[in-house]
N, C-alpha and C positions, 0 to 999 in steps of 0.2 A: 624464680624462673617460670613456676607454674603462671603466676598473674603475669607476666608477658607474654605468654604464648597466648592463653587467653583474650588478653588486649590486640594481638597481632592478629589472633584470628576474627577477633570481630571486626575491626578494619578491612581487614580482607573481604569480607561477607556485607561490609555496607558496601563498599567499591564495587564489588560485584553486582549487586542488586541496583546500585544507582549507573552502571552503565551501561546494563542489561534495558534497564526499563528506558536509556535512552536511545538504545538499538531498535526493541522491538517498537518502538513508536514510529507507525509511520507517519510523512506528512499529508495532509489532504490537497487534492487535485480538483481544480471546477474545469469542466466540460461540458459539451454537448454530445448525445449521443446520434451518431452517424448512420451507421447498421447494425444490428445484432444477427448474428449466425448461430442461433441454437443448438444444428446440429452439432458445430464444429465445438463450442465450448466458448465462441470469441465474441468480443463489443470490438467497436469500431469507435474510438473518442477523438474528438478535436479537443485540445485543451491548451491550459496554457501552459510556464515553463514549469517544469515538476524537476527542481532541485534535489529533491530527495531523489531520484532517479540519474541525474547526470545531465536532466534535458534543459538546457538554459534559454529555448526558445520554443513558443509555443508549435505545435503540429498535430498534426491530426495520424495517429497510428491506432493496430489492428493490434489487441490484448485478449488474453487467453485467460479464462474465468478461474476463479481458485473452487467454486461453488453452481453449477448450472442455474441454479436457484437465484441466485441474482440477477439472472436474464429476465426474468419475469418482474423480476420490480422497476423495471424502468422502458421507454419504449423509443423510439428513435424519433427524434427532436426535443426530448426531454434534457434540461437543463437538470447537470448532473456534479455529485461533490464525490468525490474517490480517491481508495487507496490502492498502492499497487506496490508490486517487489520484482526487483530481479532475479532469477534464477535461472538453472543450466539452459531452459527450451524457451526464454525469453522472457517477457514481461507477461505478470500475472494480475489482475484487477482481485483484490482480497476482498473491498466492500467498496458498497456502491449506495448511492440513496438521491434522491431526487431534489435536486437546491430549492430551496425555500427563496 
């Protein structure tokens, strides 16, 4: 009995970690940036469709920084690749970096 629970707990703790780590993966976003509002915390992106999000057609919407700090690495017309999350107060840009 002891080596099944054993076995059933390890099962339980791969499934856990292999669906955790396919949760927290977000997918990446290419954009341009439009405006940045430092004060406020927000980028301004045109992009295309960001499936990981719901959005199945490209548009250009206003995102709320998870890091102020990221404002400063990119500048408006910069071609842009990004991550982003839904949460209670809307869409959040987690990272950001400048497309190659």
């Amino acid at each position: 009995m002891n080596g099944i629970t054993r076995t059933a707990g390890a099962v339980i703790l791969a499934l856990a970690l292999t669906f955790g780590a396919a949760f927290a993966q977000a997918a990446v976003i290419n954009g341009e940036v439009k405006k940045i509002d430092e004060s406020a915390g927000k980028i301004t992106l045109k992009h295309g469709p960001a499936k990981s999000l719901g959005m199945e057609e490209p548009m250009t919407m206003v995102y709320r920084v998870k890091d102020p700090a990221l404002l400063k690495q990119v500048k408006v017309g910069d071609k842009v690749r990004f991550e982003a999350q839904e949460g209670d107060g809307g869409y959040t840009v987690t990272a950001i970096q400048k497309a190659k």
